[in-house]
C-alpha positions in Angstrom: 100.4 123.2 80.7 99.1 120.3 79.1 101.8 120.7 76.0 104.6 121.3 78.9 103.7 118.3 80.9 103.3 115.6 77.4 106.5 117.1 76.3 108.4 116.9 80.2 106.6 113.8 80.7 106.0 111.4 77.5 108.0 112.8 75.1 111.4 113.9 77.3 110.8 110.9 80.2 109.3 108.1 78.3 106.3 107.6 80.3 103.4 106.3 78.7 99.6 106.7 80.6 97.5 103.9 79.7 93.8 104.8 79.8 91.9 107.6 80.6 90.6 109.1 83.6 86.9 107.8 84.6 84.3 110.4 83.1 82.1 110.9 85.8 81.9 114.1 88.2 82.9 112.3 91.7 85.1 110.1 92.6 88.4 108.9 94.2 91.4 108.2 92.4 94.4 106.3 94.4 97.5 106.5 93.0 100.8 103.8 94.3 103.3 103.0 95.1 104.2 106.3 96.5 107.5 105.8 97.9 109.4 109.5 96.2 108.8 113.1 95.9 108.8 112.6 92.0 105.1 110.6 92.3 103.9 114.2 93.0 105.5 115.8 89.5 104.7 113.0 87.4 101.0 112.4 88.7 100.2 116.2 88.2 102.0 116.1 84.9 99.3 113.4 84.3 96.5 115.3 85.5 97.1 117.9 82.7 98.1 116.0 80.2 94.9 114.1 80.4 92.7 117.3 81.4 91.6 115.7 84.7 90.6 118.1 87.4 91.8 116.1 90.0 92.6 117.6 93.7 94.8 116.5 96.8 95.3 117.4 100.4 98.4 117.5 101.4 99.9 118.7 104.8 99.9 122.6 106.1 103.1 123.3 105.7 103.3 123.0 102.2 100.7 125.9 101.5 102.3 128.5 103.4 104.9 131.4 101.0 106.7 131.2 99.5 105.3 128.4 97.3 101.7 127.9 98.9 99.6 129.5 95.9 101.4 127.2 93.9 100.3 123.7 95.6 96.3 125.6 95.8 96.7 126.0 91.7 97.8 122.7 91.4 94.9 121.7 93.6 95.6 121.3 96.4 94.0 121.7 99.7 96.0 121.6 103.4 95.4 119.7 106.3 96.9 120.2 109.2 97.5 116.9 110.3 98.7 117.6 113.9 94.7 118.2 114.8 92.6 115.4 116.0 89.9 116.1 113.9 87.5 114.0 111.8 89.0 114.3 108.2 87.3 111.7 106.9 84.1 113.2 107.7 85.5 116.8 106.7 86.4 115.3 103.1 83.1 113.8 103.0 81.5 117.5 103.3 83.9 118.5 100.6 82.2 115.9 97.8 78.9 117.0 99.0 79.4 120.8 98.8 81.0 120.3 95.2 79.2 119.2 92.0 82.0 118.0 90.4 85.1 116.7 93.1 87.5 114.2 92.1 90.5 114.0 95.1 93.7 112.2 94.6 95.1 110.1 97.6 98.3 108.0 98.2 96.7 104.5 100.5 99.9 104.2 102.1 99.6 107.9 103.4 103.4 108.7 103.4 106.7 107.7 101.1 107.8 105.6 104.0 107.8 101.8 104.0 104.2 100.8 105.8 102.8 97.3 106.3 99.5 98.5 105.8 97.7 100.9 103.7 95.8 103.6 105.4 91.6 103.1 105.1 90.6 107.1 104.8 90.4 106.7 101.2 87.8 103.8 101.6 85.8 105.3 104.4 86.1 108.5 102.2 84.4 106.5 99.6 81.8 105.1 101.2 80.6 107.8 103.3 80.6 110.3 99.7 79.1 107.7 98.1 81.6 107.3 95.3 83.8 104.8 93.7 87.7 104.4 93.7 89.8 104.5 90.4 93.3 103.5 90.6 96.8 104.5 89.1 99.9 103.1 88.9 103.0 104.6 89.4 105.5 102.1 88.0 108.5 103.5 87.4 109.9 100.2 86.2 107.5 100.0 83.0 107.5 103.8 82.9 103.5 103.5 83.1 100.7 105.1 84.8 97.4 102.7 84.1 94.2 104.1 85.7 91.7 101.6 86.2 87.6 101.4 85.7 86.3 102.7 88.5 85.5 100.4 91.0 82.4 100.9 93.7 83.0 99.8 97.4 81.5 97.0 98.5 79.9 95.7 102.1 83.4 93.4 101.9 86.2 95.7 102.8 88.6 92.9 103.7 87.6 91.3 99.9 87.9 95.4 98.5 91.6 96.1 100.1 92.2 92.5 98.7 91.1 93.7 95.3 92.9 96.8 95.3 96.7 95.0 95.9 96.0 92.8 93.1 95.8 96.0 90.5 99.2 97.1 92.2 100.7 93.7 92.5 104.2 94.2 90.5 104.1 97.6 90.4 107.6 99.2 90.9 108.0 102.8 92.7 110.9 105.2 92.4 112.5 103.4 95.7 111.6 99.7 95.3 112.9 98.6 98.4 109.9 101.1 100.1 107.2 99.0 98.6 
């Protein structure tokens, strides 16, 4: 997969990823804008072509057949979003039970236009006890740059504040969604 994906995705497309994934065994990675379908192609074309074992959760209805097993080999997980229940703390279990977790997450939760990212990933974060990376999705520049990792602080107003600035210019599929 990893010669499919450099040749789809850097050699056929023109992307280019700048850096690597952190090395470490736990951590988040957020990835924005996310404002198309084609984020999803392009960030797991990433994933391989850089040997990251990164997961997702994405909603139930994608794991059911016909196509289900795929999204679970691409590693994914389903949620079923329609439940009140405590996913951050359910996510929290997952680092915990795992040696080695690394989950992918769009802030703004959806393709749609929001005024505010969501705070799961954050409270995600703190509560595993792990640091955020972040990657771009620019499809202006063609790039996906993944950041240092960057550990939460007691400041979350000062650490949403921080993450914008990486993402500040950054252009996604639809623009006009950002």
């Amino acid at each position: 997969m990893k010669f499919l994906s450099k040749l789809i995705l850097i050699d056929i497309m023109g992307w280019k990823i700048v850096n690597d994934f952190p090395d470490l065994k736990k951590y988040i990675i957020i990835a924005a804008p996310h404002t198309s379908w084609q984020d999803f192609p392009i960030a797991i074309m990433a994933k391989f072509i850089k040997s990251a074992k990164v997961n997702y959760i994405g909603k139930a209805s994608l794991f059911k057949p016909p196509f289900g097993f795929l999204f679970r080999w691409l590693g994914g997980s389903p949620v079923d979003r329609s439940k009140s229940n405590d996913r951050v703390k359910a996510i929290i279990d997952l680092f915990d039970s795992h040696e080695q977790y690394v989950l992918g997450m769009s802030p703004e939760g959806t393709r749609k236009k929001v005024e505010k990212w969501k705070t799961g990933f954050y409270y995600i974060a703190k509560g595993a006890k792990v640091p955020i990376a972040m990657a771009t999705l620019d499809f202006k520049r063609k790039e996906i740059k993944i950041s240092e990792p960057f550990y939460p602080t007691n400041d979350m107003e000062a650490d949403f504040k921080y993450f914008h600035q990486y993402f500040d210019g950054v252009e996604g599929k639809k623009p006009n969604l950002v």
